[in-house]
C-alpha positions as CSV (number, residue, x, y, z in Angstrom):
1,X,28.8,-6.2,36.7
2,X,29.0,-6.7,33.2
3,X,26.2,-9.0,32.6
4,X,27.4,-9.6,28.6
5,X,31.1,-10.2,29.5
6,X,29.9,-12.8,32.3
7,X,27.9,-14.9,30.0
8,X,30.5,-14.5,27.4
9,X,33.2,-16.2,30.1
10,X,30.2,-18.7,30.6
11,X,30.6,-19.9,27.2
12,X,34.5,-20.0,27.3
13,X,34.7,-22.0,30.3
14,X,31.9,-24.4,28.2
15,X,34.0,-24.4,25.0
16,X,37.7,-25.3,26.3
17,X,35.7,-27.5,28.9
18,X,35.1,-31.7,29.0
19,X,30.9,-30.9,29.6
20,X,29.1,-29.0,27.0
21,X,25.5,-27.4,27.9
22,X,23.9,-30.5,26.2
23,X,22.0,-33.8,27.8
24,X,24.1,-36.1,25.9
25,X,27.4,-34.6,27.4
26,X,26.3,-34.0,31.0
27,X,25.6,-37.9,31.1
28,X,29.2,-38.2,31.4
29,X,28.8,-36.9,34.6
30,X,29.8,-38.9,37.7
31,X,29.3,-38.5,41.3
32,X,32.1,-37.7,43.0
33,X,33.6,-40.5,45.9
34,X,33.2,-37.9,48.3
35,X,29.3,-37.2,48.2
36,X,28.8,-40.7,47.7
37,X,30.8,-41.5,51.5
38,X,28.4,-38.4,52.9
39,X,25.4,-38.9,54.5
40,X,24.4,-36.3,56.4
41,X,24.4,-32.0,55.6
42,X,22.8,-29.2,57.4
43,X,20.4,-26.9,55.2
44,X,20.6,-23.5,56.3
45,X,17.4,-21.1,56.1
46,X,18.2,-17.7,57.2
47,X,17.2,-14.9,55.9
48,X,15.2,-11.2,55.8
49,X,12.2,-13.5,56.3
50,X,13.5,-14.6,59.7
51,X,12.5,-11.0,61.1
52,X,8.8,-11.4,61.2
53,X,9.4,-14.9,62.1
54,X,5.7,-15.5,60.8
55,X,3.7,-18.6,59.5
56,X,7.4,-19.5,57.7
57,X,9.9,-18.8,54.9
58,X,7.7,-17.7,52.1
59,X,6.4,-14.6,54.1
60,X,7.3,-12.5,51.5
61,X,5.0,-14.1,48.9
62,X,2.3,-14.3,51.5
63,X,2.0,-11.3,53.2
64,X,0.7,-9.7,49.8
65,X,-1.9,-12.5,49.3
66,X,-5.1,-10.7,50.6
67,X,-7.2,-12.7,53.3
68,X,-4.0,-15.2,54.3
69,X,-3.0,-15.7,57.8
70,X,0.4,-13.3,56.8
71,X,-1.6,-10.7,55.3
72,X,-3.5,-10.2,58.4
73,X,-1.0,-10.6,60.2
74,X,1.2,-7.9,58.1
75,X,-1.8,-5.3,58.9
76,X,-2.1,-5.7,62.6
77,X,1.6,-6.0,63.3
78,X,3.4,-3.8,60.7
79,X,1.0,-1.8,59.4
80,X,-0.3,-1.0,55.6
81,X,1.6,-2.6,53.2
82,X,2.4,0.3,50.6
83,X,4.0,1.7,54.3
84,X,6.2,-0.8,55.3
85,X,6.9,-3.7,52.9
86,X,9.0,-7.0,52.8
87,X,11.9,-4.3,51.9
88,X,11.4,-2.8,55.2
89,X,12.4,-5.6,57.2
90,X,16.1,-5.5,55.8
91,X,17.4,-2.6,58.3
92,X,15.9,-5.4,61.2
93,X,18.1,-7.8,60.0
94,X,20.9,-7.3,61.7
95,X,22.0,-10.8,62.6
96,X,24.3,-9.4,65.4
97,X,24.8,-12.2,67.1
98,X,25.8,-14.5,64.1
99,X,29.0,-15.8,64.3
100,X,30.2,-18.2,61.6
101,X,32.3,-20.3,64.1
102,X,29.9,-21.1,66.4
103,X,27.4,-22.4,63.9
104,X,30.0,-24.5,62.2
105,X,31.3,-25.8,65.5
106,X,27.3,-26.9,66.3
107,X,27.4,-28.1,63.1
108,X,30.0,-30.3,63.7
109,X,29.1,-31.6,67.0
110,X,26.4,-32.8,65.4
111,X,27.9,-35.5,63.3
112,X,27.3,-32.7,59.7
113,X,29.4,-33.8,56.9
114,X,28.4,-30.5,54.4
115,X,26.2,-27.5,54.8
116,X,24.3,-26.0,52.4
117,X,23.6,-22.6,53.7
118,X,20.5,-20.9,51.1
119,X,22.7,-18.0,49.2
120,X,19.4,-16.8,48.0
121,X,15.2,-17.4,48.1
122,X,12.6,-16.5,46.6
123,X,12.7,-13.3,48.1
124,X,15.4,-12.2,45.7
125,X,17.7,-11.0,49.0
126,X,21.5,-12.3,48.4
127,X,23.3,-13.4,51.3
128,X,26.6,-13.1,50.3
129,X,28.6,-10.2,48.9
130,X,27.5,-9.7,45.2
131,X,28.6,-7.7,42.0
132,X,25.1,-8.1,40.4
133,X,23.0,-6.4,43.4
134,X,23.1,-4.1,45.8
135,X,20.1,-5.7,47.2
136,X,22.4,-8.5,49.7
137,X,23.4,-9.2,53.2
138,X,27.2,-7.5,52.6
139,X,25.4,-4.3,51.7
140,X,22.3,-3.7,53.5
141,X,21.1,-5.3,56.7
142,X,23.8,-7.4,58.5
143,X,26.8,-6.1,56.1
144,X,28.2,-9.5,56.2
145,X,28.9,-12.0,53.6
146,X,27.3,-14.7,55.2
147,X,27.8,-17.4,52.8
148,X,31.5,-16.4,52.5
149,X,32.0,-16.7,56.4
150,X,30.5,-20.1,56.7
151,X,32.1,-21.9,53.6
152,X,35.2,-20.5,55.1
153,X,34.6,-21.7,59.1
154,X,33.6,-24.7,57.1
155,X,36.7,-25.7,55.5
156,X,38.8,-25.1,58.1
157,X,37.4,-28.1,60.0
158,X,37.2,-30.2,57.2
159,X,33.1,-30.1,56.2
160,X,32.0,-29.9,52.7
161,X,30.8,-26.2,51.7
162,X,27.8,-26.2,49.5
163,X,25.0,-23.1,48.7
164,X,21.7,-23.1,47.4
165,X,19.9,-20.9,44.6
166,X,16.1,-20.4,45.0
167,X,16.5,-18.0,42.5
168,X,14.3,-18.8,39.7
169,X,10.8,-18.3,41.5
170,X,11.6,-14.8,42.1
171,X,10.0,-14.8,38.6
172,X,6.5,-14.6,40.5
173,X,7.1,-14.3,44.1
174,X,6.1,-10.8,44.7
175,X,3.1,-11.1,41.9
176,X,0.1,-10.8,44.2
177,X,1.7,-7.4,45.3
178,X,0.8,-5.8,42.4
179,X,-3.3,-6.6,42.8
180,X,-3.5,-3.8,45.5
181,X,-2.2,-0.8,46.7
182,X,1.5,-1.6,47.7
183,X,5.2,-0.9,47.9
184,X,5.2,-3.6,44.7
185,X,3.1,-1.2,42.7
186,X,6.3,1.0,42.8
187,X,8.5,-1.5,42.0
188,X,10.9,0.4,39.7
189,X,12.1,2.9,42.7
190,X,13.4,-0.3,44.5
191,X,14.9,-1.6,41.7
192,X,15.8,-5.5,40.6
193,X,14.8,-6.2,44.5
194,X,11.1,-6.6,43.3
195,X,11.4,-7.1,39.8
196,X,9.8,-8.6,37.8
197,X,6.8,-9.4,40.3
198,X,5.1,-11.1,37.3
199,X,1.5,-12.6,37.4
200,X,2.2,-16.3,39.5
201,X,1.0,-19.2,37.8
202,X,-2.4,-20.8,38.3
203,X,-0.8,-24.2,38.9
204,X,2.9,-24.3,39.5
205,X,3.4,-27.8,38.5
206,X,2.7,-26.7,34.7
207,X,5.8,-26.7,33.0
208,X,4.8,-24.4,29.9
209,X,2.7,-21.4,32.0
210,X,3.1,-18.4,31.3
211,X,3.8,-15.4,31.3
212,X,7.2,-17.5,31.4
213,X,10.2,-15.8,32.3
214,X,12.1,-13.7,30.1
215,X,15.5,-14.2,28.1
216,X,16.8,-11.5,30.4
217,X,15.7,-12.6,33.9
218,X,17.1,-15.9,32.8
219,X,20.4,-15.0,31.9
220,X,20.5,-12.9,34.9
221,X,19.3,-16.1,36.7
222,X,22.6,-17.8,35.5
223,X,24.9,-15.2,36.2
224,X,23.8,-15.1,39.9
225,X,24.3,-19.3,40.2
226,X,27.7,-18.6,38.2
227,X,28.6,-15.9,40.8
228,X,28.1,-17.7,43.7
229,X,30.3,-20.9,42.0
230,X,33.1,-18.5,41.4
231,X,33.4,-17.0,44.5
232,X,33.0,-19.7,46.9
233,X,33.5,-22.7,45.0
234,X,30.5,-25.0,46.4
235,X,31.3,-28.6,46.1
236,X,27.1,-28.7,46.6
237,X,24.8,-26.5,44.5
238,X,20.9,-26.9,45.4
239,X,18.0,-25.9,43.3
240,X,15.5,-25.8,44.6
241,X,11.6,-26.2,42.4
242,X,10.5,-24.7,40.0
243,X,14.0,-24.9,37.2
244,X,11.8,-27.2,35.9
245,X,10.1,-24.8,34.0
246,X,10.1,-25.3,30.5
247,X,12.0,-21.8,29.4
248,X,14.7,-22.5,32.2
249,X,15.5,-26.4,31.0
250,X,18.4,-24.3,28.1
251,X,20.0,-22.4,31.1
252,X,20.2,-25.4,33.3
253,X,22.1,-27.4,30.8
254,X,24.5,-24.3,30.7
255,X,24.9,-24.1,34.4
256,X,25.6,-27.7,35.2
257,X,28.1,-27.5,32.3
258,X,30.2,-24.3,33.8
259,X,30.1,-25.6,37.1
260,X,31.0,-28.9,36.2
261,X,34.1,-27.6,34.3
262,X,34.4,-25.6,37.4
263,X,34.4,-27.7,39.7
264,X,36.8,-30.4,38.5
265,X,39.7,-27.8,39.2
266,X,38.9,-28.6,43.2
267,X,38.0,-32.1,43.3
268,X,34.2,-31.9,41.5
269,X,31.0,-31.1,42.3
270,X,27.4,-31.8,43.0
271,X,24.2,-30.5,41.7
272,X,20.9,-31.1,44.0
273,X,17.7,-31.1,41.8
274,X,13.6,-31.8,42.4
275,X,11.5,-33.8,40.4
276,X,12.9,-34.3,36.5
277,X,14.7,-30.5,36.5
278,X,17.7,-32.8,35.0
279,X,18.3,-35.4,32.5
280,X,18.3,-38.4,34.9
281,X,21.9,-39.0,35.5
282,X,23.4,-36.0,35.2
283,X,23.2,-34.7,38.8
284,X,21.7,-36.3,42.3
285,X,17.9,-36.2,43.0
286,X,16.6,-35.0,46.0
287,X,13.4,-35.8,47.2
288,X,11.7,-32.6,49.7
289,X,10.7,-33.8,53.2
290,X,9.8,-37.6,51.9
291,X,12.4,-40.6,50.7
292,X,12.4,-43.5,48.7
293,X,10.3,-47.0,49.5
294,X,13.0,-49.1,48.7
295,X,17.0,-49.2,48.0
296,X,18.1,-47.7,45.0
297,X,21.2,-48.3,42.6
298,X,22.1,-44.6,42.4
299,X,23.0,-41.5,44.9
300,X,19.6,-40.0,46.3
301,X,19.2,-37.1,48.8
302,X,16.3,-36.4,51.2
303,X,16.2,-32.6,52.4
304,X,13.8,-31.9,55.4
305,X,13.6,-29.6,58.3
306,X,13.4,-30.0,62.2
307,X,10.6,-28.1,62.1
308,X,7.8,-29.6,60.6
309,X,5.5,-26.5,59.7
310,X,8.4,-24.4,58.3
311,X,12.1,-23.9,57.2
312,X,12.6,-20.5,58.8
313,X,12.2,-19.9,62.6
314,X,9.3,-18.6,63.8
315,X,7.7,-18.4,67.1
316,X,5.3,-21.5,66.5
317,X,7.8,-23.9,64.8
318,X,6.3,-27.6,65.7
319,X,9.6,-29.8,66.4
320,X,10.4,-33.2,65.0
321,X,11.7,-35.8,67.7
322,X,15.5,-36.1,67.8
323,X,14.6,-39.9,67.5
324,X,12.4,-39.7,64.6
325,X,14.8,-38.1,62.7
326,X,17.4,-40.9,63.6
327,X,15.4,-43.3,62.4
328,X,14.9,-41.1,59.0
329,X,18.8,-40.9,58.3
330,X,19.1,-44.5,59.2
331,X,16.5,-45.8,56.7
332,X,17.6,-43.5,54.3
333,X,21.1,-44.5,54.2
334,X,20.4,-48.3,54.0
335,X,18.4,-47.3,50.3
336,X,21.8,-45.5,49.4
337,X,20.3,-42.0,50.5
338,X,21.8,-38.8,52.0
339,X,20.4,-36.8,54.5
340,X,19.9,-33.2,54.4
341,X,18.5,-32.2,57.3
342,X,17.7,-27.8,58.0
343,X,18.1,-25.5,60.5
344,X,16.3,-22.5,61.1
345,X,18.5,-19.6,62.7
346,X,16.6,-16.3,65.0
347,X,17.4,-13.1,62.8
348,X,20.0,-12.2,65.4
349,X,22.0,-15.5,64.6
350,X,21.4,-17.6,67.0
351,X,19.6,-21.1,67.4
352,X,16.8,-22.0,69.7
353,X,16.9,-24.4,72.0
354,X,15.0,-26.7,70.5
355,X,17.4,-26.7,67.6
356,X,20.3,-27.1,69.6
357,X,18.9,-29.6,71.6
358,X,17.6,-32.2,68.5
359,X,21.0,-31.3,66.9
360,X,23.2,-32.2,70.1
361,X,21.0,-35.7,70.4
362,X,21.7,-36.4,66.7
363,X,25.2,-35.8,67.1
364,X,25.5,-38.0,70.2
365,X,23.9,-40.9,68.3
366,X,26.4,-40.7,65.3
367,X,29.3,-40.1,67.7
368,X,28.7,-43.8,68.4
369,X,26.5,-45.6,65.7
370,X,29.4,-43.6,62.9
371,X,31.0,-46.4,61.3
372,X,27.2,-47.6,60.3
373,X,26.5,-44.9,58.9
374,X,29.2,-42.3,57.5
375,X,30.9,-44.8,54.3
376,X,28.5,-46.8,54.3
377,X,27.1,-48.8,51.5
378,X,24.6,-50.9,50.9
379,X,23.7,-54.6,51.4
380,X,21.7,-56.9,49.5
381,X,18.3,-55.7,51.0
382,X,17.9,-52.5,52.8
383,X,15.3,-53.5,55.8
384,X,13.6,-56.2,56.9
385,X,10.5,-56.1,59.2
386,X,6.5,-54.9,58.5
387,X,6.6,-51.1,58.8
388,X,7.0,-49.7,55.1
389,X,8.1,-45.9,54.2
390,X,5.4,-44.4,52.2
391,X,7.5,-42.8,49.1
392,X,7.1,-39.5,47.6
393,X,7.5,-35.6,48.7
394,X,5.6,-34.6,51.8
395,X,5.6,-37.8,53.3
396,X,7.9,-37.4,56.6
397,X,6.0,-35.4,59.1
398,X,4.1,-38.4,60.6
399,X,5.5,-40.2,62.9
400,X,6.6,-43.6,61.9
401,X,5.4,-46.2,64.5
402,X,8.5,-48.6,64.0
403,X,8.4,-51.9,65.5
404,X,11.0,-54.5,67.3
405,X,11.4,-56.4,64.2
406,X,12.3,-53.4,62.0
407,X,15.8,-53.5,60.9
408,X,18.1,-51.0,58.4
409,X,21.0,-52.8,57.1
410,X,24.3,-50.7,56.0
411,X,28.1,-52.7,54.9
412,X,30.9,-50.9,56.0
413,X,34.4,-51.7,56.9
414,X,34.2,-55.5,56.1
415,X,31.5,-55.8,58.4
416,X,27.1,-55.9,58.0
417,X,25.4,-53.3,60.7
418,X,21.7,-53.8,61.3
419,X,20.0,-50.9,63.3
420,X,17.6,-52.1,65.4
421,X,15.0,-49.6,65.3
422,X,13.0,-49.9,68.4
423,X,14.9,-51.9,70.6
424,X,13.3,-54.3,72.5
425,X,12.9,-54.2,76.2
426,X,13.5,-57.9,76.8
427,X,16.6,-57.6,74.6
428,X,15.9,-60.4,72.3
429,X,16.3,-59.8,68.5
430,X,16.2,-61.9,65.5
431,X,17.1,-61.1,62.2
432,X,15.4,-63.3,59.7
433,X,17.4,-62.0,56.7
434,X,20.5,-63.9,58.6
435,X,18.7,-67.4,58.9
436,X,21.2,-70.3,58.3
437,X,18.9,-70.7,54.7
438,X,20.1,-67.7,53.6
439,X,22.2,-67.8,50.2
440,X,24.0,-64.8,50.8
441,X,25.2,-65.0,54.2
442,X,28.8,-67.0,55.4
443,X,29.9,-68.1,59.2
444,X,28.7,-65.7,61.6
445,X,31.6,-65.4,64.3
446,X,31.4,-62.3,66.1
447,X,28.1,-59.5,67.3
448,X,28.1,-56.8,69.2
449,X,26.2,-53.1,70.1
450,X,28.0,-50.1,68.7
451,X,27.9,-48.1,72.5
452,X,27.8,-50.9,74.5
453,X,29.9,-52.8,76.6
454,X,27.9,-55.8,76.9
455,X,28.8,-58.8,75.0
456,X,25.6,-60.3,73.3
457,X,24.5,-63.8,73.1
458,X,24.0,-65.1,69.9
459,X,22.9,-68.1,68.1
460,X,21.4,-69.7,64.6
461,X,19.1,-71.5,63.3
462,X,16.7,-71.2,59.9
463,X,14.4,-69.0,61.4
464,X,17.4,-66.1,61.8
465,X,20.1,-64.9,63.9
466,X,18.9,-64.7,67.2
467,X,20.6,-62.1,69.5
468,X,20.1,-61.5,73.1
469,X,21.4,-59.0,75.8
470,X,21.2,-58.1,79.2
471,X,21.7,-54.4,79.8
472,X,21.1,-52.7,76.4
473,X,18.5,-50.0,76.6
474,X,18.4,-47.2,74.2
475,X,15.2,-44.8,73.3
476,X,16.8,-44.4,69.6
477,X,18.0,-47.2,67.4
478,X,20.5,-49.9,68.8
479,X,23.4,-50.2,66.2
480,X,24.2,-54.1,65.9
481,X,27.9,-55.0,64.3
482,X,27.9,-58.4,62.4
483,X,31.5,-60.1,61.8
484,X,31.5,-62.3,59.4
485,X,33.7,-65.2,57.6
């Protein structure tokens, strides 16, 4: 590819374009009617890293760190590392039971509204068919465009396609490489697969560390997100950390500019950023495995992962509950959140159990409880009840001990939906928020529970609406529908 002539289009598409690569223009930006009626998206990590399967999805950082678990590991399993590197493991991945279809079809039985399958991590492996390596998944190891076969089993039934670039922290990811006698030390004979391997930073959080990365990785940086916009046409792009960086901030602007242009030709677009990568406003925040304390008045995502200890398979993934995770998507749609919840795929292309399993329960729950939660918009208070989400990244992998009197509210279809989230046993609920004292609540004429045939009993007084069945029993979150005149 013709790196020049690319960035040269980049600039075309900018000039004729309504967004310019400037702050002030991007805050025209609006999110499209589409992402804001999605709540739900399966993240996708799948890659060379899913061979050793090992401690998780930054092996090939760690495997060069002397001393770490991977390292070790590396040694005893693999052998020395100038003998068989990170590169090595591409001829294993033969993902030869992958088949885009079936994923999408789990996928969809699940309740998923978009995917966001990783088009390429840190490890600088591409998993789509490229013009700017040779060094990706239609060339070497499964000689598949991966990306390309699930946005297309994707659109056929109707599910958003997105992609994600972890791109940029291929700057330093194969650093520690170069501080002892490995493959990395002879990084020119494999090429732009291990380049640049630069020095990582002391703290990553520092926005002007150095060295910082280079005109040219940068603009090769942007070529690659442009790439994968043109030939798939992602009505989701995710970046993941680290575009923060000071040096990247100019490139950023560019990219949302061209894909913004872009993406208006097929019914726009959505960029997925961390921390303040982007002028507020300009694109959706997403907040990694942790949420927001209270509603907010714009868009917000939450990515996690079933697996609590990694995003990648391996043999020792630690589970999340299907229930816990319920609760999560529940909570966070009632603050006006999305859900992006990931799935790790064996490096022959198949799920575990335990994947499918969590996946099939979620499903069945939004199969029922849907009209709560896909649409959905907010009411005039999120939750009610004395459990409290503690906000911030890194927050989700304890188990939140919700109570009966925990209640997520959602509006949808003329009608309020409060999810009870830990039903009681002696089926009596009360919602204080709908006490007859309440200013912003008429005649209450109708309740029932989304999945149930049972009629409830219902009454009113200042204290709240007080509900009561029979025969409702549910380990996840009972869905109540409130009718209203």
């Amino acid at each position: 590819m013709d790196i020049k002539k690319y960035l040269q289009n980049i600039d075309e598409v900018i000039e004729k374009g309504k967004y310019k690569d400037t702050w002030e223009s991007l805050s025209a930006y609006r999110v499209p009617d589409w992402y804001a009626d999605s709540k739900f998206g399966i993240f996708i990590h799948w890659g060379v890293y899913s061979v050793p399967a090992f401690g998780n999805e930054w092996y090939s950082r760690n495997m060069y760190i002397q001393g770490s678990e991977e390292y070790e590991h590396h040694l005893k399993t693999y052998g020395a590392h100038k003998d068989f590197g990170y590169k090595d493991f591409i001829p294993l991945f033969k993902a030869e039971k992958f088949s885009a279809d079936e994923w999408l079809d789990l996928f969809q039985s699940a309740g998923a509204q978009y995917i966001v399958p990783v088009a390429e991590h840190h490890d600088g492996f591409q998993m789509y068919k490229s013009e700017i390596s040779k060094w990706n998944a239609y060339e070497m190891g499964p000689r598949r465009d991966i990306v390309g076969e699930l946005s297309e089993a994707a659109k056929k039934r109707g599910i958003i396609n997105g992609a994600s670039s972890h791109r940029v922290e291929h700057w330093f990811f194969m650093g520690h490489g170069r501080e002892f006698e490995s493959d990395i030390t002879d990084s020119e004979k494999y090429g732009d697969f291990y380049y640049p391997a630069m020095p990582e930073p002391s703290d990553l959080q520092d926005l002007f560390s150095s060295p910082e990365p280079s005109q040219e990785y940068l603009e090769d940086w942007l070529v690659r997100c442009c790439e994968i916009v043109d030939r798939f046409q992602p009505r989701i792009v995710y970046f993941d950390w680290w575009i923060q960086h000071s040096a990247v901030k100019p490139y950023l602007r560019k990219f949302a500019a061209y894909y913004y242009n872009r993406a208006g030709e097929w019914g726009g677009g959505v960029i997925n950023y961390k921390h303040d990568a982007f002028m507020f406003g300009t694109a959706v925040v997403d907040i990694e495995r942790g949420q927001f304390a209270d509603v907010k008045p714009f868009i917000w995502q939450t990515d996690t992962a079933i697996a609590k200890n990694s995003w990648c398979y391996t043999e020792n993934n630690s589970y999340k509950k299907p229930g816990a995770i319920i609760c999560d998507l529940i909570d966070i749609v009632s603050k006006n959140g999305r859900l992006l919840l990931n799935v790790g795929p064996k490096a022959d292309g198949t799920f575990s159990d335990e994947d499918r399993s969590i996946l099939m329960e979620i499903g069945r729950w939004l199969r029922t409880n849907k009209e709560a939660v896909y649409g959905a918009k907010v009411w005039r208070q999120s939750s009610e009840g004395p459990t409290r989400i503690q906000e911030g990244q890194f927050t989700d992998n304890e188990d939140r001990n919700y109570t009966e009197k925990d209640i997520r509210f959602t509006v949808n279809h003329g009608c309020l939906y409060a999810a009870v989230m830990k039903y009681p046993a002696d089926g009596s609920v009360t919602i204080e928020s709908l006490g007859k004292l309440s200013q912003f609540c008429g005649m209450i004429r109708d309740v029932s529970a989304l999945g149930f045939d049972e009629r409830p009993a219902f009454s009113r007084d200042d204290k709240g609406l007080h509900i009561h069945t029979e025969s409702v029993r549910s380990e996840y979150p009972v869905v109540l529908k409130i009718v209203m005149d």
